[in-house]
C-alpha positions in Angstrom: -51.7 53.7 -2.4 -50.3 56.9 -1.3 -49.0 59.9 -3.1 -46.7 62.7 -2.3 -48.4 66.0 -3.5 -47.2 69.7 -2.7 -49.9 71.5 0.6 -51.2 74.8 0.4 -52.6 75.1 4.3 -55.6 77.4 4.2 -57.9 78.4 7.6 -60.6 78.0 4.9 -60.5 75.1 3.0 -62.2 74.1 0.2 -65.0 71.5 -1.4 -65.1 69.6 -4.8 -65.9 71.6 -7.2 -65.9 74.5 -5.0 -64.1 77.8 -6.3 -61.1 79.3 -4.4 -59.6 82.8 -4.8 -56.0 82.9 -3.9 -54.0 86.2 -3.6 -50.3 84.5 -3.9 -47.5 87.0 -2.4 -45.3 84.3 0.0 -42.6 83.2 -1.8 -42.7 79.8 -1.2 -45.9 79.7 -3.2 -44.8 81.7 -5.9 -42.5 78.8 -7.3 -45.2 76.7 -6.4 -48.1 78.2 -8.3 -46.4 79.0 -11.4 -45.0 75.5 -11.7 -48.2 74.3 -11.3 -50.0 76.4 -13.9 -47.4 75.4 -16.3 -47.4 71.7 -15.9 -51.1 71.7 -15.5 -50.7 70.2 -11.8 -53.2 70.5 -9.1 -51.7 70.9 -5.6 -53.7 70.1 -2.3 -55.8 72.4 0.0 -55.2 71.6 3.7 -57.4 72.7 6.5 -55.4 74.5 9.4 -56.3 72.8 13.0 -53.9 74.7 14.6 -51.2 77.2 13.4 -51.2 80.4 10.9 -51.1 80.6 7.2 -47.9 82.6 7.1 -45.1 80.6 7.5 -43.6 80.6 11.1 -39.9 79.4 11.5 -39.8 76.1 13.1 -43.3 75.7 13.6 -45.1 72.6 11.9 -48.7 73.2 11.1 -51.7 71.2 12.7 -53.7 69.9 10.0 -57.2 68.6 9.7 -57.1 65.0 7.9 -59.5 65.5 4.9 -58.1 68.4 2.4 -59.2 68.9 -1.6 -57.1 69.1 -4.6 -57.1 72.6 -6.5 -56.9 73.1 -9.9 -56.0 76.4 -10.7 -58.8 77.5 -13.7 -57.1 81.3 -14.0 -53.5 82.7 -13.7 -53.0 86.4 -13.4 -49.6 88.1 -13.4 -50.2 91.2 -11.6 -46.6 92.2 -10.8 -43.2 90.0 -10.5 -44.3 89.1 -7.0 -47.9 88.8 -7.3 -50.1 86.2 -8.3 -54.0 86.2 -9.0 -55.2 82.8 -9.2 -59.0 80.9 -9.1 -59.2 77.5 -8.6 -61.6 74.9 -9.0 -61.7 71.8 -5.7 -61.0 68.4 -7.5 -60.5 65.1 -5.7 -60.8 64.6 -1.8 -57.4 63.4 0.2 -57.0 62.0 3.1 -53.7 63.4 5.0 -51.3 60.8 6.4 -47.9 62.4 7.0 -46.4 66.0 7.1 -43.2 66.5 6.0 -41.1 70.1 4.9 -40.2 70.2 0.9 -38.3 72.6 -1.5 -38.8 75.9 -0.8 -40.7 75.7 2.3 -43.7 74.1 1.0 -45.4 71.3 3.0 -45.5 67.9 1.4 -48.0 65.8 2.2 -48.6 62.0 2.3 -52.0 61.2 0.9 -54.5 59.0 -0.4 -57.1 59.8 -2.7 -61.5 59.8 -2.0 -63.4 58.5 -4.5 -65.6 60.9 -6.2 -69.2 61.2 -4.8 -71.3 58.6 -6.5 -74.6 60.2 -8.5 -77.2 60.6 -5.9 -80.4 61.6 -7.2 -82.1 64.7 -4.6 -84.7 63.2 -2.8 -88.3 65.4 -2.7 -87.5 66.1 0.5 -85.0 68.6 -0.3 -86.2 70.0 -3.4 -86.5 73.0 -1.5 -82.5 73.9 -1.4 -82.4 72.7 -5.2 -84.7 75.4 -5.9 -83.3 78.2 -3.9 -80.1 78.0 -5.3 -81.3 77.2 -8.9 -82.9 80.8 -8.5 -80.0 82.5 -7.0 -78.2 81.2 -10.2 -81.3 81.9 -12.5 -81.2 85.7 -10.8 -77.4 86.0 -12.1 -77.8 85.0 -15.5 -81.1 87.2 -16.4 -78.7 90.2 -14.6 -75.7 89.0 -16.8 -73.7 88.7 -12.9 -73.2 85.1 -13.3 -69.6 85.2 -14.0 -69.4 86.9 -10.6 -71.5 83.7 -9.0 -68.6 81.9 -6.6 -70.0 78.5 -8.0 -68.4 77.0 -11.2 -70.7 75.6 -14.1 -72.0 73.0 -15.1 -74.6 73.5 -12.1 -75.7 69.3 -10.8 -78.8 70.8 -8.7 -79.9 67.2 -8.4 -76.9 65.6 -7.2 -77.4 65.1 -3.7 -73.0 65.9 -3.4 -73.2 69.2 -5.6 -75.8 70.2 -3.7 -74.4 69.5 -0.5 -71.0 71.1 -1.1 -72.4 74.4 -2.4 -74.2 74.6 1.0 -71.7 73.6 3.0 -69.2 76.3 1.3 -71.7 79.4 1.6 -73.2 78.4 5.4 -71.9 80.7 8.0 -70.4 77.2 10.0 -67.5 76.7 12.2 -64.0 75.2 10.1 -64.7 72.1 12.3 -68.3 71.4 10.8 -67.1 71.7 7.4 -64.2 69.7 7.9 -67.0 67.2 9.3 -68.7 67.6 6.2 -66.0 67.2 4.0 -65.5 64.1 5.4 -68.5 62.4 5.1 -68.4 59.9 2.4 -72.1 59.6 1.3 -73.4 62.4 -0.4 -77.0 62.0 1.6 -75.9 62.3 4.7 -74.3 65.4 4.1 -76.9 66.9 2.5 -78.6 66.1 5.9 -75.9 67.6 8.1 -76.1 70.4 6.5 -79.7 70.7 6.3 -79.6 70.4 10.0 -76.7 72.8 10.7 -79.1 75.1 8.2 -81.9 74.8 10.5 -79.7 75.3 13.7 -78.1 78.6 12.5 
């Protein structure tokens, strides 16, 4: 089934679960993002293949087939024009059609992922559980959590958690994350990224 839902195209994109910043100035986002704070709506996080994230006249971005849904978790008024939001990556899409909508923001054509399935963390990679459960241990006992980019509650035996909080923080090209976000079975992600880990 497919489902028409507004596109914010990013050169970054974003992860379940994952936390996103956004600094909202363009007009066609404005409407966008206060509409969707009100209603409670999430709108969808596309990866740029090719293109810019400032609208260009005529020009339809290129976009990557596998975005995430943002929810927007904080809404700051800073002036008329000026937005402060963070959001939180919900479902997976997969990206069919392209089409302009009201206001100049994208609509896109999508179908839903399934959410990970519970993968328990096999021994074998205990060792990234435990790094990052001290990084996060390290901004609690300093009282710096809040200023941690990874939302609570913290799933550091989830194979998926796991795997999406590396593959958000790893200094990767757009193209191996988008590879990452793509892969359906939370293992094997945690894999790819262990390997792009030991490649770096």
């Amino acid at each position: 089934m497919h489902h028409t839902i507004p596109l914010f195209p990013l050169s970054h994109g974003l992860f379940p679960d994952g936390m996103l910043p956004l600094q909202i100035f363009e007009v066609r986002y404005l409407d966008l993002i206060k509409r969707c704070h009100q209603q409670q709506l999430p709108f969808g996080v596309a990866w740029i293949k090719e293109g810019s994230e400032v609208q260009v006249p005529g020009q339809v971005p290129s976009l990557h087939q596998v975005g995430c849904m943002a929810h927007i978790r904080e809404f700051e008024q800073v002036q008329p024009n000026f937005y402060r939001v963070l959001c939180q990556g919900g479902l997976r899409f997969e990206l069919h059609d392209v089409q302009p909508g009201p206001y100049g923001v994208w609509q896109g054509s999508v179908s839903y992922v399934p959410q990970d399935p519970e993968v328990e963390l096999p021994a074998t990679h205990q060792t990234h559980a435990d790094r990052l459960g001290k990084v996060i241990a390290s901004a609690q006992k300093q009282g710096v959590i809040d200023k941690l980019p990874i939302f609570a509650p913290y799933h550091l035996d989830q194979c998926g958690w796991l795997a999406n909080r590396y593959a958000e923080a790893i200094p990767v090209s757009a193209l191996n994350k988008q590879q990452l976000l793509s892969e359906l079975d939370p293992l094997k992600r945690l894999e790819q990224v262990n390997q792009l880990m030991q490649d770096l």
